[in-house]
C-alpha positions as semicolon CSV with decimal commas, in nm:
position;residue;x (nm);y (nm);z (nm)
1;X;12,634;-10,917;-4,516
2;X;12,320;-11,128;-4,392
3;X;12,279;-10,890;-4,118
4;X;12,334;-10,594;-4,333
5;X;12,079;-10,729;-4,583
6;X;11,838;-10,807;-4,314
7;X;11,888;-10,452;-4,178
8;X;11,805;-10,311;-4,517
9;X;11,496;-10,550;-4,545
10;X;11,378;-10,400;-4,230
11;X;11,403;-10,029;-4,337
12;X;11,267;-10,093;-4,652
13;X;10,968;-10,257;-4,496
14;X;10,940;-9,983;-4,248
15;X;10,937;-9,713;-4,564
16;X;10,752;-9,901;-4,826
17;X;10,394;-9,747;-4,934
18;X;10,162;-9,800;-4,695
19;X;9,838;-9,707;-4,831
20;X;9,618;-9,606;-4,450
21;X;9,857;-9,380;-4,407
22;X;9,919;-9,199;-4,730
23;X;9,532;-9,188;-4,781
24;X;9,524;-8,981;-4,438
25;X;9,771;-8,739;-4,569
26;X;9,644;-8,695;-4,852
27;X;9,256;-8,708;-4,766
28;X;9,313;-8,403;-4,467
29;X;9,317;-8,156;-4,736
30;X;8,970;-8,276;-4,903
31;X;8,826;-8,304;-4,546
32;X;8,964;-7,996;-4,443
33;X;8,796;-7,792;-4,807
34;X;8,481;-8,001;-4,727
35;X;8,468;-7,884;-4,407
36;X;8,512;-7,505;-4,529
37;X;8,222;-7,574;-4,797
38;X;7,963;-7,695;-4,583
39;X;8,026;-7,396;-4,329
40;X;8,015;-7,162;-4,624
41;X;7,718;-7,314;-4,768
42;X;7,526;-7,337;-4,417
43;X;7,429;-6,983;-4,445
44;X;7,274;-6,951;-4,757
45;X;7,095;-7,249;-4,700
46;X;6,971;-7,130;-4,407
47;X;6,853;-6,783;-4,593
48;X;6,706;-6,955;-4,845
49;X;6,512;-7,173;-4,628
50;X;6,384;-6,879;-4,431
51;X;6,301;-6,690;-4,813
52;X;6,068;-7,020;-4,874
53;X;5,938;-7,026;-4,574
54;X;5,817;-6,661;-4,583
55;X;5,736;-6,700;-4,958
56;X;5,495;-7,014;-4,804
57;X;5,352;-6,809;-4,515
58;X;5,258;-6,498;-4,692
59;X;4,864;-6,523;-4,831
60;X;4,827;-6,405;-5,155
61;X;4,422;-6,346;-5,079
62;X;4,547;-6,039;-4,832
63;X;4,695;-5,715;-4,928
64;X;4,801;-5,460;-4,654
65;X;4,652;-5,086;-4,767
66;X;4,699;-4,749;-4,632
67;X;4,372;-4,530;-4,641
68;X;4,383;-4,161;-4,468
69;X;4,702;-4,267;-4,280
70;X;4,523;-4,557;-4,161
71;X;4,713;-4,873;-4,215
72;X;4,434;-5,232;-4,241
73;X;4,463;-5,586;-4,437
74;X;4,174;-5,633;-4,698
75;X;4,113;-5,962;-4,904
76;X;4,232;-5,916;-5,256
77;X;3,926;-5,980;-5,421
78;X;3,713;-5,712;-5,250
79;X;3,452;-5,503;-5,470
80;X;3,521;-5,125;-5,373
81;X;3,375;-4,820;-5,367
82;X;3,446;-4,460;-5,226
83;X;3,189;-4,184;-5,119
84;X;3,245;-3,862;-5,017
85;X;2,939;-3,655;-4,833
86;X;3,003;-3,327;-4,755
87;X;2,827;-3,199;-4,398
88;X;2,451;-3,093;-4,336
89;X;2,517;-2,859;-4,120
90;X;2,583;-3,029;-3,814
91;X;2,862;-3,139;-3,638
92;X;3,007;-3,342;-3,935
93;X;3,194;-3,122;-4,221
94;X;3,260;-3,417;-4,373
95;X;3,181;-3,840;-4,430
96;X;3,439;-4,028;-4,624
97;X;3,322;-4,402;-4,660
98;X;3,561;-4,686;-4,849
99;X;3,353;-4,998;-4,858
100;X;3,518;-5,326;-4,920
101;X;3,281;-5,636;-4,982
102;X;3,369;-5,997;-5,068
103;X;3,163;-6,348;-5,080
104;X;3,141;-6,347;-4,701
105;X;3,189;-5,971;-4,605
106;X;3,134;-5,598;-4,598
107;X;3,378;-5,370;-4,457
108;X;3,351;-4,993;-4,454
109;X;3,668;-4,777;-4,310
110;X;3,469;-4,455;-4,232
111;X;3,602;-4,127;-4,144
112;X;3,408;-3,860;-3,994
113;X;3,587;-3,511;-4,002
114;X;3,487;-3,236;-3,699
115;X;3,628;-2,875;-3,687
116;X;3,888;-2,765;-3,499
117;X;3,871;-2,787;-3,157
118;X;3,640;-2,982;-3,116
119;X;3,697;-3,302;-2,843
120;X;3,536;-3,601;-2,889
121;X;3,295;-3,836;-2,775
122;X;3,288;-4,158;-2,807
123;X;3,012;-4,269;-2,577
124;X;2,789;-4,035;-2,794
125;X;2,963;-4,227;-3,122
126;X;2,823;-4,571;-2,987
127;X;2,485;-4,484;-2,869
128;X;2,450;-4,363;-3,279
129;X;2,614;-4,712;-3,342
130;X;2,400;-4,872;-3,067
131;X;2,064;-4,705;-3,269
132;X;2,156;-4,796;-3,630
133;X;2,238;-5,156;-3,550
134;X;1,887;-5,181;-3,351
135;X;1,737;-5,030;-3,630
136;X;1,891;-5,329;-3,868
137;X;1,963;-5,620;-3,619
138;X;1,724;-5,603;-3,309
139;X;1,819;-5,496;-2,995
140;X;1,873;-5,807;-2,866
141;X;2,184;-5,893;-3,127
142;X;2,343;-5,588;-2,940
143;X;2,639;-5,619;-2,616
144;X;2,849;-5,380;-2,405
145;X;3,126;-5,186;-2,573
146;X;3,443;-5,230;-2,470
147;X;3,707;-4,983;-2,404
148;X;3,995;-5,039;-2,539
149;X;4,333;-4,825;-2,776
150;X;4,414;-4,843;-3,104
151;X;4,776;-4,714;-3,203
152;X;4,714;-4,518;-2,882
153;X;4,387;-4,334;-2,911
154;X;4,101;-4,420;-2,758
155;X;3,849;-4,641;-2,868
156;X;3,536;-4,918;-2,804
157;X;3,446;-5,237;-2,949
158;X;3,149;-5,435;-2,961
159;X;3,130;-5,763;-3,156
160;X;2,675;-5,860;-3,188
161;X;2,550;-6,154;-3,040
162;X;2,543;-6,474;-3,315
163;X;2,227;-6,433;-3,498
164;X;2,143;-6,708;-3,755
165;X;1,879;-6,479;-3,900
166;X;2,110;-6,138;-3,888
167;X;2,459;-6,046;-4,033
168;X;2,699;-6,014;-3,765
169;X;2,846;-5,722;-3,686
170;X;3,217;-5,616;-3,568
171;X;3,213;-5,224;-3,514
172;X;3,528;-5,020;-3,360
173;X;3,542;-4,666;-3,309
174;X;3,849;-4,517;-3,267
175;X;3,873;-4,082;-3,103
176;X;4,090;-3,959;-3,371
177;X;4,041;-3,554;-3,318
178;X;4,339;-3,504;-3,145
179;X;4,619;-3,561;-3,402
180;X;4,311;-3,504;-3,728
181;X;3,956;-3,374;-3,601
182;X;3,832;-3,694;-3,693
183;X;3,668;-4,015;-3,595
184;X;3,748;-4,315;-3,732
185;X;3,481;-4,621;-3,771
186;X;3,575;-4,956;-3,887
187;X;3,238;-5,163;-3,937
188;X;3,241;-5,528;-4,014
189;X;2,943;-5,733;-4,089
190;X;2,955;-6,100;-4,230
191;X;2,750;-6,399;-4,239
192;X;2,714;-6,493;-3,888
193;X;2,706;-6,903;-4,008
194;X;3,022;-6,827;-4,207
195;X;3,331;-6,923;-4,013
196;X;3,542;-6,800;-4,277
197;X;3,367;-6,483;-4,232
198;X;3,437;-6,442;-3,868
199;X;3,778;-6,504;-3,944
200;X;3,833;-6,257;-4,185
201;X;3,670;-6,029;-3,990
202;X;3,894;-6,047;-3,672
203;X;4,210;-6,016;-3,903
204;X;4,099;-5,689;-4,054
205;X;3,968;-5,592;-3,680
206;X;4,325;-5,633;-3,563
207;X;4,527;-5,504;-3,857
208;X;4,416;-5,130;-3,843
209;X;4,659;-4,937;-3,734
210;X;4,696;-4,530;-3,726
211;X;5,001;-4,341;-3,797
């Protein structure tokens, strides 16, 4: 009987509670559904992560406008104005001019419309340019064009020298008249001791875009 009892002492000890290892059995399950959680959860974190950074990197003092099929950023708090001038009997049937103008800038997205046919000419667009900003800056504000594509038609750019006693100019002219019988000006002048201004400018210079 001693041995028996002993036996029985022995099995019993060997299958009593033993608290490690029930709380592994029973904890797998609540590590396994916590695992399944976090995966599920991973991916909307991550989208809402990406939504607030977007929401953070998007400028509220820019809006992104189409004008005659011509897509360009303008600060929200521009001053506008529209003019339409019909032709003199030249070349031009037609001068639409949208001016935008904030604290530190004038912009004005100017389209020139030509009849039919016609092919155009951009060196003879920047010598005009080349006179006007004389005319307003000196000659000695002015520098070479550059040629250069916008949304694939051809175009030149000229940026004026810094002038602490002139506005600063940023001019592009873009050949339009094969797809529209058109040219297309973008002219930029700001306060040439504004940095802001020179900023703003070059992010309106490189947002046009044409359809």
């Amino acid at each position: 009987m001693k041995r028996s009892n002993q036996a029985v002492q022995r099995t019993a000890g060997r299958s009593a509670f033993q608290p490690g290892v029930a709380g592994k059995f029973i904890g797998q399950p609540r590590r396994s559904l916590t695992l399944c959680l976090v995966r599920l959860m991973k991916p909307l974190v991550t989208s809402l992560l990406l939504l607030l950074g977007a929401a953070l990197y998007a400028d509220p003092a820019w809006e992104e406008k189409v004008i005659g099929d011509v897509r360009i950023e303008v600060p929200t708090d521009s001053r506008t104005d529209v003019q339409n001038t019909p032709g003199s009997g030249g070349a031009v049937q037609k001068m639409t001019k949208h001016s935008f103008r904030t604290r530190v800038l004038n912009l004005e997205l100017v389209f020139l419309l030509f009849p039919s046919g016609m092919v155009g000419d951009l060196k003879g667009a920047a010598e005009n340019m080349n006179a006007q900003i004389k005319a307003s800056s000196g000659e000695e504000s002015l520098t070479p064009w550059r040629t250069t594509t916008v949304s694939g038609r051809p175009a030149r750019y000229l940026a004026t020298k810094p002038d602490r006693t002139h506005q600063a100019r940023r001019v592009t002219l873009i050949d339009d008249t094969r797809a529209k019988n058109r040219l297309v000006i973008v002219d930029i002048s700001y306060d040439s001791n504004s940095s802001a201004g020179k900023t703003d400018s070059e992010r309106i210079r490189k947002s046009v875009q044409l359809k």
